[in-house]
Structure formats: C-alpha cells, structure tokens
C-alpha positions in Angstrom: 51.8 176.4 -197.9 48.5 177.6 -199.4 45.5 178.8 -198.3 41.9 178.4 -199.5 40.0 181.9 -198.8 36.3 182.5 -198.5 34.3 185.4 -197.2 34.2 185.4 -193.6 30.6 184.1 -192.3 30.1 186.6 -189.7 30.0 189.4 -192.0 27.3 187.8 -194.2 25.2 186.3 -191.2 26.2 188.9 -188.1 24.6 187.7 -185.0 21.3 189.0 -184.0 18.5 188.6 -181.3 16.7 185.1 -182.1 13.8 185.3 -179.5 10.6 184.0 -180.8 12.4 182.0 -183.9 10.6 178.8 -184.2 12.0 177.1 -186.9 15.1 177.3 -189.3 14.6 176.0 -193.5 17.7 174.8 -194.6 17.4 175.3 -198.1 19.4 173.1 -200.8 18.1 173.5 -204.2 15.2 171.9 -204.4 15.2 170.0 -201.2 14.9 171.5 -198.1 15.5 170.2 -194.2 13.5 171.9 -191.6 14.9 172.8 -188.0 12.1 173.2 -185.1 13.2 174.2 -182.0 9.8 173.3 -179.7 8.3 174.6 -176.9 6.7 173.2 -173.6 3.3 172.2 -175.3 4.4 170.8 -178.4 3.5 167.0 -179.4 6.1 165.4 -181.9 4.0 162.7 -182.8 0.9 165.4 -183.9 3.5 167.7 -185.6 5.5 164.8 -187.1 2.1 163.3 -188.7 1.0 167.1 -189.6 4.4 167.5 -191.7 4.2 163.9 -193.0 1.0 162.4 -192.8 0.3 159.2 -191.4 3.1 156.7 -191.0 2.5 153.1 -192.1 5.9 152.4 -190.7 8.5 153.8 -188.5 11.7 152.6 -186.7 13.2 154.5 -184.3 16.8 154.1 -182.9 17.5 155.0 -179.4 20.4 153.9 -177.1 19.8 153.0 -173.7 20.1 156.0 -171.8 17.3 158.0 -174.3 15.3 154.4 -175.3 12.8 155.9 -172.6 12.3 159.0 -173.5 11.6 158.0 -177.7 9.4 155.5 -176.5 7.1 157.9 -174.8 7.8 160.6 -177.9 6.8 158.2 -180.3 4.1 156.0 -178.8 1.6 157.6 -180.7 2.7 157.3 -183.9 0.1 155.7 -186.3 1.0 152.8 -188.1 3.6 150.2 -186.6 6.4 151.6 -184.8 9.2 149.3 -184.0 12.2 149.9 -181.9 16.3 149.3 -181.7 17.9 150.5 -178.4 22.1 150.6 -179.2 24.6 150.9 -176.4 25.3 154.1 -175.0 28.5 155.3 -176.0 31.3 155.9 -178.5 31.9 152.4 -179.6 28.6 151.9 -180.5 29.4 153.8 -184.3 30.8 150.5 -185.3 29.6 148.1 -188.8 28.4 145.7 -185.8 25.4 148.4 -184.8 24.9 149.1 -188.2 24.5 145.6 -188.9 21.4 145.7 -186.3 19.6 148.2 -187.1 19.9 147.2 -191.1 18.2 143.8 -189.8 15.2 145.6 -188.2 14.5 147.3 -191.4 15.0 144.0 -193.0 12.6 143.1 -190.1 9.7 145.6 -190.7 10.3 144.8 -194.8 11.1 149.1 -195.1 10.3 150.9 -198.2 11.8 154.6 -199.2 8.7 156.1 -197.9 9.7 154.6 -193.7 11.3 157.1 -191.9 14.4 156.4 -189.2 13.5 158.4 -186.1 17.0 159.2 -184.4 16.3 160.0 -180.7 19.6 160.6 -178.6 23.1 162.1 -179.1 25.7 162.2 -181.7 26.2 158.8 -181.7 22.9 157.8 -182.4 22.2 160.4 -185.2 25.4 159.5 -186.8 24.7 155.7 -186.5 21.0 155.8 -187.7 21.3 158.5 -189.9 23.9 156.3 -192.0 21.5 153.4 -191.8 19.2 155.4 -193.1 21.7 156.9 -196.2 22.4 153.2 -197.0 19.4 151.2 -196.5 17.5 151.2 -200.2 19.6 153.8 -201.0 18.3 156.6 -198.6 15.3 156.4 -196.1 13.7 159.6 -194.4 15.7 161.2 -191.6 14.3 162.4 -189.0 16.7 163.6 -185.7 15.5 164.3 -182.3 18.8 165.5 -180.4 19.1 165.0 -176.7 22.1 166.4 -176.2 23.7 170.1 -176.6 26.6 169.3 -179.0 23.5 167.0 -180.9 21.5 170.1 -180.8 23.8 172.7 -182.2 26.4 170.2 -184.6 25.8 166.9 -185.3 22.2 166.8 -185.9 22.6 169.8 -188.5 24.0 169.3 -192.3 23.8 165.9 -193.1 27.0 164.3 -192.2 26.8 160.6 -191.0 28.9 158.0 -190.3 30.1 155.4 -188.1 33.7 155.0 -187.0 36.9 152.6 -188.3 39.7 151.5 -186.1 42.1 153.8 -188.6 40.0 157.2 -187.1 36.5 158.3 -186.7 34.2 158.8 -189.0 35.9 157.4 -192.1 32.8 155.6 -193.1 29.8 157.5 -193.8 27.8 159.7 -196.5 25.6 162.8 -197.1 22.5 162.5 -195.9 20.0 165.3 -194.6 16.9 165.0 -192.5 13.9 165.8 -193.3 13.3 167.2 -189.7 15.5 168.4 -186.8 13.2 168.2 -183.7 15.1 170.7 -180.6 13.5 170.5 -177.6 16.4 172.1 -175.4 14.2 170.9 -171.9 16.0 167.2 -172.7 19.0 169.4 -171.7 17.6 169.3 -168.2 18.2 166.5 -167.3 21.9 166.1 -169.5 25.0 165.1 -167.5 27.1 167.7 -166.3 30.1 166.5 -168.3 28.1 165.9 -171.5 26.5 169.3 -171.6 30.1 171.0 -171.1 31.4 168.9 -174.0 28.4 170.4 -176.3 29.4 173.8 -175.2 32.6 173.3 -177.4 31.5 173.2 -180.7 29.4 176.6 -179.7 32.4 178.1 -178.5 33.9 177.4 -181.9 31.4 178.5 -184.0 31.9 182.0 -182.0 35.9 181.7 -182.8 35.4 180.7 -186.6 32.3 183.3 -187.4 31.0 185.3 -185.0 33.3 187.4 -182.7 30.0 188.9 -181.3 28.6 185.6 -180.2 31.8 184.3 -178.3 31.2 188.0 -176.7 28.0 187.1 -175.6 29.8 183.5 -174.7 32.4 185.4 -172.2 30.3 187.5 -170.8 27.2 184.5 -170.0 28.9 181.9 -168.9 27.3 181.7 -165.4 23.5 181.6 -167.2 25.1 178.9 -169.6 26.3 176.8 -166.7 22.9 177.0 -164.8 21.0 176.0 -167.8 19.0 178.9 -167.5 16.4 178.7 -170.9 16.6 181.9 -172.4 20.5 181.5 -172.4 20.6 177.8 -174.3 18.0 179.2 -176.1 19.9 181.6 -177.6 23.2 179.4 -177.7 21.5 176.2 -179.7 19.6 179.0 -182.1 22.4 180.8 -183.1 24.7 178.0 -183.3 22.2 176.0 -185.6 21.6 179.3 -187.6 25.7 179.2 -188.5 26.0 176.0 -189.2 22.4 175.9 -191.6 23.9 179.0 -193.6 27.0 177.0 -194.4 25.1 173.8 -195.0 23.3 176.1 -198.1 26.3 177.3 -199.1 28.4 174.4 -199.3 26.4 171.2 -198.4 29.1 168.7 -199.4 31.9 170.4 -198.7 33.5 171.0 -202.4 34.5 174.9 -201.7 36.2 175.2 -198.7 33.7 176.9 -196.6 32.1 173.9 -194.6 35.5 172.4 -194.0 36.0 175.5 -191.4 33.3 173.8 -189.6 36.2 171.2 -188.3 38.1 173.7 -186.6 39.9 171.8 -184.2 38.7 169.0 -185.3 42.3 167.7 -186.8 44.1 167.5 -183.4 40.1 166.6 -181.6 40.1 163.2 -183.7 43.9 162.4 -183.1 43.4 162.6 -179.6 39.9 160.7 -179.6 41.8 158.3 -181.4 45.1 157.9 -179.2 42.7 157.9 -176.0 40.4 155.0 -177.2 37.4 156.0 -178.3 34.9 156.7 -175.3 38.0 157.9 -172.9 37.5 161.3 -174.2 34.1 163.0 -175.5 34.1 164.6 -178.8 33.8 168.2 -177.3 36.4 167.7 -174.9 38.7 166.6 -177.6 37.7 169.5 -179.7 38.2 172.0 -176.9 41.8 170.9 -177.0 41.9 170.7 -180.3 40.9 174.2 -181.0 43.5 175.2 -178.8 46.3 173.1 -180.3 45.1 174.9 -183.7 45.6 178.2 -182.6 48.9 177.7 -181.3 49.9 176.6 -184.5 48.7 179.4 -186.1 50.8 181.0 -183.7 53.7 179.5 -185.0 52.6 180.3 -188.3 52.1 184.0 -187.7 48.4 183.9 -188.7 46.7 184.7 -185.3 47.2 186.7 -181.8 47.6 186.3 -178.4 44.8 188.1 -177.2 42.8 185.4 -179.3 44.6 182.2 -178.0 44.1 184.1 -174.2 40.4 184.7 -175.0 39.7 181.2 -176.2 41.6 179.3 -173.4 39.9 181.5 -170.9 36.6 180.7 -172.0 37.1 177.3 -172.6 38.5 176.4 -168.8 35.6 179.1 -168.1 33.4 176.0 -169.1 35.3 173.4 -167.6 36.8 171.7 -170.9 40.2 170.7 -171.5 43.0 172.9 -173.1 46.0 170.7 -172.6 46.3 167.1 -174.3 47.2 164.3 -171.8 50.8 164.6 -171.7 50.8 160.3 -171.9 49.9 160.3 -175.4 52.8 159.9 -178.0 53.2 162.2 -180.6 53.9 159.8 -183.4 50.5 158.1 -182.7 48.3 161.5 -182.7 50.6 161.9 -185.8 49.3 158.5 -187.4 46.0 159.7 -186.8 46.1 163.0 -188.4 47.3 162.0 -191.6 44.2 159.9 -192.0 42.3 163.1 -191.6 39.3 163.7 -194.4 40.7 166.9 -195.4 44.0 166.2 -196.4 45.2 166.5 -199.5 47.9 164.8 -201.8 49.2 163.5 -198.6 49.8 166.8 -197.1 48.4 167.8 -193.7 45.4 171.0 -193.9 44.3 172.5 -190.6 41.5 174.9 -190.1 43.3 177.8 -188.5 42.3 181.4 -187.1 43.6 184.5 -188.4 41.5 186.8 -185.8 38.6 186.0 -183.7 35.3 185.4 -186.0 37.7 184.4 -188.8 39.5 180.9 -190.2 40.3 180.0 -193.0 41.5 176.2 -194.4 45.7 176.6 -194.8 47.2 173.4 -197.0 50.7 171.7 -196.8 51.5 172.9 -193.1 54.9 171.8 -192.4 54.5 168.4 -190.2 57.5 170.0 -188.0 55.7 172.5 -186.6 52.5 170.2 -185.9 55.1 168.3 -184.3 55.7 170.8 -181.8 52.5 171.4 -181.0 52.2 168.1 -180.1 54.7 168.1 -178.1 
C-alpha cells in the first residue's frame, strides 16, 4: 500500500471571513476562469455582454425544470439566441442528449467564437459543458448554476462529462468556463432534497481542508437549513474558494492534489451506480460515501473516532444518508469501483482522512477490507 502526500490545503488557504468578495479568478497560466457570485441588482445579460461584447450567437442549454428561468436571464442577449431544454434528471448525461445539443449547433452553423450558456444543475453543466469541449474542438463555457452542489462543485474546475452504463462520468474532458455566474437567490426556490444533497460536497471540503470550516458547518446548521443568505453565502464562497485553489494547483489532476477532491466519491459512484442512476442524488451518494471512506480508514489505522463521530453527526445533522441500502450486493458496488478513474494498474485508490482538514490519496488498498465495508 502507498500513499501519494501533498501539503495539506488548509494550511496554505486557512478559512477566513469572505463578506463583500465578489468574484473569484481562477488563474491557469495564461488562461483564466472568472467566478461571480451576484447580487440582487445584477443583470447577466449586461455583465455577460460587458465581459464579452456582443454576441452574434448563443445557445443555451437548460432542462425543463430551469428552461424558464434561462429564458428570462438570457432574453436580452444581442444577436440570436437559440434554445435546447434536456430532461431533468440523471439519465439525461447520456450520448443521446449530447447528440441534441451537437445538432443545434450544427443548427445555428457555431463558430469557436459561440458561447454554450449552461443554466441549471450538475447535469446540465456536465452535459453542455462537454458539448461545448467537443463541438469544433472547444466552444466558450459559460455556467449559470441553479443548484447548491452546482454552485460550490460541479460548476468549478472544468471537469465535464456525460455518463456510460459501465459508471458515471467515464466520458468526458477538461474544459473550463470562461464564466461561473452564482446567484445563490436560485437557491430559494431549490427542493428541499436537492439543496441537502449540495450540502455534501461542502461538508467534504470542510473534512478534506478545512477543519475550521466544518466548525463553522456544526455549529450553523440551523442558518444553513433555513437558507438564511449570509450563511449560503458564506458556504458557496468558501467552498468555491477551496476548490479554485486546487484547480490552479492541479487543473488536470497529474499530482495528486485534485484527486482529494473525490473523497467519497469511490464508494458515491458505486452506489449511484448499483441504485440506477437517478434513485440516488449525487450528494446523497457522496454523504455515504464519505462515511464508508472513513471507516476504512479506520480499518487502516489512518483516522479517529472522534472524526468518523463528527462527520456522521453532521451529516444526519443535514438530513443525508450515512448507511448504504442494505439491498445492494457487494459484488456489484465492487464491479463499479474497479472502473473508478483513479485507479491504478488495476489496484483500487481511495481518498482517505488521516484527521479532520486532512486526506490524502492511499494506492493498492487491500479489496478485503473494502469488502467489509461494504458489507
């Protein structure tokens, strides 16, 4: 068993008051992707044609729950807008989607200089964002997240994708926006369930980075829950703050560092999988996930009880999962997590904690031991 070491993040990027922050650059050699985080009175279509002057054309890709909401955002675009509305939902990350929007740039006869407007959750960013990586070898990107985990994980770094009946997200590419647009009032009106499943991945980030954070995390979850502004602001700022410093550091994941960004992600994509994509939502599989990790890092010695209690507390604390459905069969999630991205050589690689605000990336765990996990 090995283990790939990097400095921990929280003691290069400790957390800190964010009030007033605007806008995060994400800075990656000579390109750059800028993060806005907007306020009551500001216009996307005036600041998008600001940033980028005036669009001859522009397709944007909703699905049918946000297709509203991007028409009104983007009405006044100049030039000539044109529209694809997707299916809400998990199996909408498919080649058949793909295949659509591909047609309506075909359609509107796109050039490298047309921008793909992604307005709507995970699955939409990841589905139009790999259109955009693959249509004349790389369009624009620009992502308009309407939902929490959007707001503080998918929408941030670049990674898109759509999904392959082997596991999720084995097809996709590199590909950063030009803009992340984070207006957190689309949280207002966010399902219940689908604004506890973003809260996941910001309960990670607080487990992998920032023991301060998940502090703040324990001790706020009531303000969280309500929606209350000046707690989500904080949340989605210092959650996209994290994730941009590791995008700059390791943008396609060559050194080890970004990979800690999956943290739970292993076991979260087995049991996507096993469930049938949709049964489960990411962060719901990921709040598991994380938990499943930490036990094995239990079993491996790496981590302590007072961590495992901590993170299960908080994570029921927000109403996610911690136990896998006890239907699922271990040599299926098994199946799954071999076709994981970060293995290597064949050999399984988890994420794992060794104290809160601290992970690093551990190689050729023994399958046994995942094995009882599992179980």
């Amino acid at each position: 068993m090995s283990v790939i070491a990097v400095t921990p993040l929280g003691e290069c990027f400790p957390f800190r008051e964010m009030t007033g922050m605007d806008q995060l650059i994400v800075k990656l050699g000579e390109r750059r992707s800028e993060i806005v985080f907007a306020e009551g009175g500001d216009d996307f279509a005036t600041e998008l044609t600001a940033r980028f002057g005036t669009l001859m054309k522009t397709l944007v890709v909703a699905d049918s729950n946000t297709a509203p909401l991007a028409e009104v955002l983007c009405r006044s675009l100049g030039g000539t807008v044109s529209f694809v509305t997707i299916p809400a939902g998990e199996q909408s990350k498919s080649t058949e989607q793909l295949a659509v929007i591909h047609d309506a740039l075909a359609g509107i006869a796109a050039d490298r200089t047309t921008p793909v407007i992604a307005v709507g959750g995970g699955v939409v960013g990841d589905l139009a964002g790999f259109a955009a990586a693959t249509w004349n070898r790389g369009l624009p990107l620009i992502m308009v997240p309407t939902t929490l985990l959007a707001m503080v994980d998918s929408s941030v770094g670049g990674k898109v994708g759509i999904n392959h009946a082997a596991g999720k997200n084995l097809i996709g590419a590199f590909h950063q926006p030009k803009l992340v647009w984070i207006d957190i009032r689309f949280l207002n009106s966010l399902p219940e369930r689908d604004f506890r499943s973003g809260l996941a991945e910001v309960v990670k980030y607080g487990v992998i980075f920032d023991a301060e954070f998940f502090a703040f995390l324990e001790t706020n979850v009531p303000a969280i829950l309500e929606r209350l502004p000046s707690a989500v602001r904080k949340i989605v700022l210092t959650s996209c703050r994290l994730k941009a410093s590791v995008v700059e550091q390791d943008e396609y994941e060559t050194t080890g560092l970004r990979a800690k960004l999956n943290f739970g992600h292993t076991f979260g994509h087995a049991f996507e999988a096993v469930a049938g994509y949709g049964s489960w939502s990411h962060g719901e599989a990921v709040a598991a996930g994380m938990v499943c990790a930490s036990r094995l890092a239990a079993k491996l010695g790496r981590d302590s009880d007072e961590l495992n209690f901590r993170q299960e507390r908080l994570l029921s604390d927000f109403g996610l999962p911690v136990r896998r459905d006890p239907a699922w069969e271990v040599e299926a999630m098994l199946h799954s997590m071999r076709r994981d991205k970060k293995n290597a050589a064949g050999k399984l690689r988890f994420v794992l904690p060794t104290r809160l605000g601290e992970v690093e990336l551990v190689s050729d765990v023994p399958e046994g031991l995942v094995r009882e996990v599992l179980a």
